[in-house]
C-alpha positions in Angstrom: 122.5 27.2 65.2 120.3 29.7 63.7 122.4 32.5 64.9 125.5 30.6 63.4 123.9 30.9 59.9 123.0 34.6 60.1 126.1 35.4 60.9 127.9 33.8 58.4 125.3 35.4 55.7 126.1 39.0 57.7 129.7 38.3 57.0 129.2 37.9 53.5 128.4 41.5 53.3 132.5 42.3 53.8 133.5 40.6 50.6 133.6 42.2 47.3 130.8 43.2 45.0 132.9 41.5 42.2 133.1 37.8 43.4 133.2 36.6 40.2 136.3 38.9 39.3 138.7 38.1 42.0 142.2 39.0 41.7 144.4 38.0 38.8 146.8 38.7 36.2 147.8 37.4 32.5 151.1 36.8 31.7 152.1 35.9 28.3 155.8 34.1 27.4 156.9 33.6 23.8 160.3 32.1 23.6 162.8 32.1 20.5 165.8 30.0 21.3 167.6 31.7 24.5 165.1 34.6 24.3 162.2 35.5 26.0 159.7 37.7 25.5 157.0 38.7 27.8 153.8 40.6 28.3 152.2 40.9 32.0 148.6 42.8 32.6 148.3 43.3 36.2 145.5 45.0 37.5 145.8 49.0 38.5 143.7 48.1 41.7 146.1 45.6 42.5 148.9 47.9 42.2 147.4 50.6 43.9 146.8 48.3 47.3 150.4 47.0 46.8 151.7 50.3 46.1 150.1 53.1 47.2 149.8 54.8 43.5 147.6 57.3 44.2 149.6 59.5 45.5 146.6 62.2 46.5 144.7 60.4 47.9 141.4 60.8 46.2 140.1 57.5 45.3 140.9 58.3 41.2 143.8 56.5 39.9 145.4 59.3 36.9 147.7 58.8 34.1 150.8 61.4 35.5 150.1 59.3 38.7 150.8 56.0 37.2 153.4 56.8 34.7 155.3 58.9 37.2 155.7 55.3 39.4 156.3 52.8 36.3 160.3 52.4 37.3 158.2 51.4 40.7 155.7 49.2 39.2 158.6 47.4 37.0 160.7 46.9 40.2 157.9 45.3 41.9 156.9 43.5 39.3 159.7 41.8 38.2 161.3 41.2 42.3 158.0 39.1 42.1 158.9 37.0 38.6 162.0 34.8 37.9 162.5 32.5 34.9 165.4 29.7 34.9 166.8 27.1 32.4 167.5 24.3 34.1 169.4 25.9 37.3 170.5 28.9 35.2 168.6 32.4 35.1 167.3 34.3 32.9 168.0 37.5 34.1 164.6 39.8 33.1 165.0 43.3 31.8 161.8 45.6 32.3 160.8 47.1 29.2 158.1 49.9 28.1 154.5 50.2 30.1 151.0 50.9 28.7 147.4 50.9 29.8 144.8 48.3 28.4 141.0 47.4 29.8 140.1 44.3 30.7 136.3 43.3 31.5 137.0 44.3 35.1 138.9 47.9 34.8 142.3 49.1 34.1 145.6 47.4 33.6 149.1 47.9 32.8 150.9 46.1 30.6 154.5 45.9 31.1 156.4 44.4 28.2 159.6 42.6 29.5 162.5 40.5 28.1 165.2 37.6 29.5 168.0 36.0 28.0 168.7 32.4 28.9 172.4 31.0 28.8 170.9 28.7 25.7 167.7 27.8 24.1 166.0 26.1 27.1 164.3 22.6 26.7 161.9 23.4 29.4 161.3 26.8 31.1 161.3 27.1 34.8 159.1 29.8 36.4 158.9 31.3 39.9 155.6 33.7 39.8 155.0 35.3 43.3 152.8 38.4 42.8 150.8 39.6 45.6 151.8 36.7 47.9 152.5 37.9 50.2 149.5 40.3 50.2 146.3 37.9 49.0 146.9 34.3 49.2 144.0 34.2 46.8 145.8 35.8 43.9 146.4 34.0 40.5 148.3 34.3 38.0 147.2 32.9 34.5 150.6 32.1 32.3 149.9 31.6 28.4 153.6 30.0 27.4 154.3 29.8 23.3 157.3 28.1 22.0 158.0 26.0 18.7 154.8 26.7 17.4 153.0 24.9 20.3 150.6 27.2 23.2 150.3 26.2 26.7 148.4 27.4 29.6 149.7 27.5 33.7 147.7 28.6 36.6 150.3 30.0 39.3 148.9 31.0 43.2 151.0 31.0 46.3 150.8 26.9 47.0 152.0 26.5 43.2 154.4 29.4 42.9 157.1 27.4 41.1 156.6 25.5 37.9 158.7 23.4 35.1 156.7 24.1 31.5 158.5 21.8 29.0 158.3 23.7 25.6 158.4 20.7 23.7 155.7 18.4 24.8 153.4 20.8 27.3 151.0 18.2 29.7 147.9 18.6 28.5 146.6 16.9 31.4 148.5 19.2 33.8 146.5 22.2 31.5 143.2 20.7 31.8 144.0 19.8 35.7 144.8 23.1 36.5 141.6 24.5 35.2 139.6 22.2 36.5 140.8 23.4 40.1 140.5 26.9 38.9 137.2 26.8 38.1 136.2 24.7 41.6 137.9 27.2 43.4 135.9 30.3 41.1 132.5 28.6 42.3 133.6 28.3 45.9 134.6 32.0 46.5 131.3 33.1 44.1 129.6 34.3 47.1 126.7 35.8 44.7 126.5 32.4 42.7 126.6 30.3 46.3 123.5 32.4 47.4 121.6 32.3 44.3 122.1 28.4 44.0 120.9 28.0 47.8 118.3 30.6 47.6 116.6 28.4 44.8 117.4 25.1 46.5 116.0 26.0 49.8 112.2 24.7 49.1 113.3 21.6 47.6 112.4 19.9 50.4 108.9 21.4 51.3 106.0 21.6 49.0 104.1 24.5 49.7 100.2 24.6 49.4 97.7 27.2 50.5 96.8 25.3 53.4 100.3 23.4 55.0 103.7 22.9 54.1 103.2 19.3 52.9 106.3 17.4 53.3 108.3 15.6 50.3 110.4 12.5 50.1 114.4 12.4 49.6 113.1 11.1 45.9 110.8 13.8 45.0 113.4 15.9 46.8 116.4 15.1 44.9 114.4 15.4 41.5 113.5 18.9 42.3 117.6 19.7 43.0 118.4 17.6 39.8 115.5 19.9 37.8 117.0 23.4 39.1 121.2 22.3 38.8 120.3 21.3 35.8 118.7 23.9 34.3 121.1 26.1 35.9 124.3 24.3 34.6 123.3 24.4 30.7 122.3 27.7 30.7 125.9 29.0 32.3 127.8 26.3 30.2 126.1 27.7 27.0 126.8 31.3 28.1 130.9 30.6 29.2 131.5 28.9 26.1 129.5 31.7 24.1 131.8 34.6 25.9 135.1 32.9 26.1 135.2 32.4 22.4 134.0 36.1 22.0 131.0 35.0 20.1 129.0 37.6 22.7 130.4 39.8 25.2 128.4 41.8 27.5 130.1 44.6 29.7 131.3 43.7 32.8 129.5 46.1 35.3 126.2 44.7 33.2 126.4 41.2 34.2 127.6 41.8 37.7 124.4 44.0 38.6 122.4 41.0 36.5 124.1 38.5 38.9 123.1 40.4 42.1 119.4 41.0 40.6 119.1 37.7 40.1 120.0 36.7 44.0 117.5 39.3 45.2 115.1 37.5 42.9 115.7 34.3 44.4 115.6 35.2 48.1 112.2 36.7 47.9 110.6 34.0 46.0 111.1 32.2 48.8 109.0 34.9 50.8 106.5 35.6 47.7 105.7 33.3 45.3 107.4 35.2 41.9 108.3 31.9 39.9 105.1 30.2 40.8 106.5 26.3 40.8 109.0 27.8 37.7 112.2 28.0 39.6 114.0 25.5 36.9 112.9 28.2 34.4 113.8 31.1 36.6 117.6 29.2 37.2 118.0 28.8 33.4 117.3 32.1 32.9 119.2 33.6 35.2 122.1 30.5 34.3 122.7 32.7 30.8 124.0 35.8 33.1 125.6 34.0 35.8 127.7 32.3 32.8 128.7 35.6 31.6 130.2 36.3 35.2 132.2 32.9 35.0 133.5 33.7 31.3 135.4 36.9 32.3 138.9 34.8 33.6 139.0 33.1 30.2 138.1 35.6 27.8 140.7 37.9 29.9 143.5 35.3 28.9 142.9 35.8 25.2 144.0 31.9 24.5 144.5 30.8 20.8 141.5 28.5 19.6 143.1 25.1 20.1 144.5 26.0 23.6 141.0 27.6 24.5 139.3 24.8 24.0 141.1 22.5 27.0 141.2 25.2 28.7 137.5 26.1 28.9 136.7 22.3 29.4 138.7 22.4 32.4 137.2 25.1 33.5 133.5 24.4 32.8 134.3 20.8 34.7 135.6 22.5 37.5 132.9 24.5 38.0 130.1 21.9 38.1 132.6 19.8 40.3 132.7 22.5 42.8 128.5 23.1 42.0 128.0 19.4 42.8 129.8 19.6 46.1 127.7 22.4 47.5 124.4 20.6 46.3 125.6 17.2 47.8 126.5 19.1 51.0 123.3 21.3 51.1 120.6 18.2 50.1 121.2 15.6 53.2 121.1 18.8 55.5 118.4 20.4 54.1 116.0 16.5 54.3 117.2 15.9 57.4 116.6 19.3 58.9 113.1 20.0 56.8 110.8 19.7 60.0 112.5 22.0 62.1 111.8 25.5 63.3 115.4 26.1 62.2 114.5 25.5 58.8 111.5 27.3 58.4 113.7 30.3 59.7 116.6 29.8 57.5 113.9 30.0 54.8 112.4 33.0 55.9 114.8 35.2 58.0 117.6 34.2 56.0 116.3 34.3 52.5 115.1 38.0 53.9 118.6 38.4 54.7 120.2 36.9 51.3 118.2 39.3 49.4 119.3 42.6 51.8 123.2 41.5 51.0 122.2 41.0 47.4 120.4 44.8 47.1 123.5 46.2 48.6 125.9 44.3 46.0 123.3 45.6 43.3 123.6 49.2 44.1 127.5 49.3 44.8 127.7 47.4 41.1 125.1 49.6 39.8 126.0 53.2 40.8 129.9 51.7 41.0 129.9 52.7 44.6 131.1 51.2 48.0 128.9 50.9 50.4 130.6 47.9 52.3 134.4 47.5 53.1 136.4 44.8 51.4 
């Protein structure tokens, strides 16, 4: 069992040093009667894997590299996109390409066009970037029409969707955030450890003299104490950064996020907190927030739209935060006596904070040490 758990932790050293930042792209629709106009930031990473853009080889993506391919880009691109009135196209005409940042690198931003056989009552959309190369990709759709903003969340199990223009489902909105930001939480390798890395002595009490045992009660009010903490201090922090109130760069709270795992692992091998972890997970809660922020602030939603949105989103993460507390707590009572635990404690907080210190340096020096 023991040797199941290391090995899933050793694995975690194979995924990448952004886990908060996985892939995505930001499309943007504003439709005038039979027209529409479109924006699409894609990722120059993306591209590259999908394409092959750099051409020599050297690692270093350059401007004649990228402009040289944008008839390339634009085919791919758009094979991957189709828009439909009812069960008429919109044929989409590839327009002029430029170069933005985002909090996570370079993208290009190809601007785009399509002409509908009338003014459509409700648009349908067929997005299928990347499918067939990361089933985790998504795409984040901001849709404007008669005055009114709406928000879609597109990934290979909901490729196609009907986006009235009229009345836009709120509820379908705040839904779909709501299973973003579960899902964010679930593949935050970095946030998974640092939660587990402070909930691991919930269960034990340590003196100088024994490990003194504590009940489910005591127990569960240490969890609530560090969840809690934790969960205020990232809420405050992704509402703060996704209404660009503060913005910290990218590479800055990613390095934070790993430092913070590190921290967390070895205070389970020396005392650094000393009985202060919900302090420690509040203050380490304000980066980790910064980290979840980046897919909203990215989008660039209007204030009203925002607002759902980041509700959504927020919910979904402590949905998905809950679920790996309620999964972790039984396990962790139930197993507290064993040798198995003592080791996971140990051995695998020692081997939390070894992933964490490699994540730190790749994020830190912008290196990469491990394969993706």
């Amino acid at each position: 069992m023991l040797r199941g758990l290391l090995l899933a932790i050793l694995l975690l050293m194979n995924v990448p040093a952004q886990a908060h930042k996985p892939s995505d792209s930001y499309l943007t629709l504003q439709v005038n009667g039979a027209r529409v106009d479109g924006q699409w930031d894609i990722a120059l990473r993306d591209l590259d894997f999908a394409l092959n853009l750099d051409q020599d080889g050297n690692g270093e993506l350059t401007w004649d590299e990228i402009r040289s391919q944008h008839d390339v880009i634009a085919d791919y691109a758009v094979s991957h996109l189709a828009l439909a009135s009812g069960t008429q196209q919109c044929p989409i005409r590839a327009g002029e390409q430029l170069i933005d940042n985002h909090t996570d690198g370079a993208y290009t931003v190809l601007r785009f066009s399509a002409t509908c056989p009338g003014a459509p009552a409700a648009l349908t959309v067929h997005y299928r970037l990347f499918a067939e190369l990361d089933p985790q990709h998504k795409g984040l759709l901001q849709l404007r029409a008669n005055g009114l903003t709406s928000t879609a969340i597109f990934s290979p199990d909901r490729a196609r969707q009907i986006l009235s223009l009229s009345t836009p489902s709120r509820f379908t909105q705040f839904a779909d955030y709501v299973k973003n930001g579960v899902w964010h939480i679930w593949i935050g390798y970095d946030h998974i450890l640092f939660l587990l890395s402070l909930l691991l002595p919930a269960v034990l009490l340590t003196s100088k003299d024994q490990a003194q045992i504590r009940t489910l009660r005591a127990a569960t009010m240490d969890v609530l104490k560090v969840v809690t903490a934790f969960t205020l201090a990232h809420s405050l922090t992704l509402t703060l950064a996704s209404l660009h109130v503060v913005a910290l760069p990218s590479r800055w709270v990613e390095s934070a996020i790993a430092a913070s795992v590190i921290l967390a692992a070895l205070n389970n091998l020396v005392p650094i907190f000393h009985g202060r972890r919900p302090l420690a997970a509040f203050v380490f809660g304000l980066i980790h927030g910064f980290g979840f922020a980046s897919v909203l602030a990215d989008l660039g939603l209007p204030q009203g739209a925002l607002a759902l949105s980041l509700l959504g989103f927020n919910v979904g993460v402590e949905l998905g935060q809950l679920a790996i507390v309620a999964l972790f707590l039984p396990l962790a009572f139930l197993s507290r006596r064993t040798w198995f635990y003592r080791q996971l404690s140990t051995s695998g907080s020692a081997l939390i904070a070894l992933v964490a210190t490699v994540w730190l340096v790749e994020r830190v020096f912008d290196l990469k040490v491990l394969p993706v």
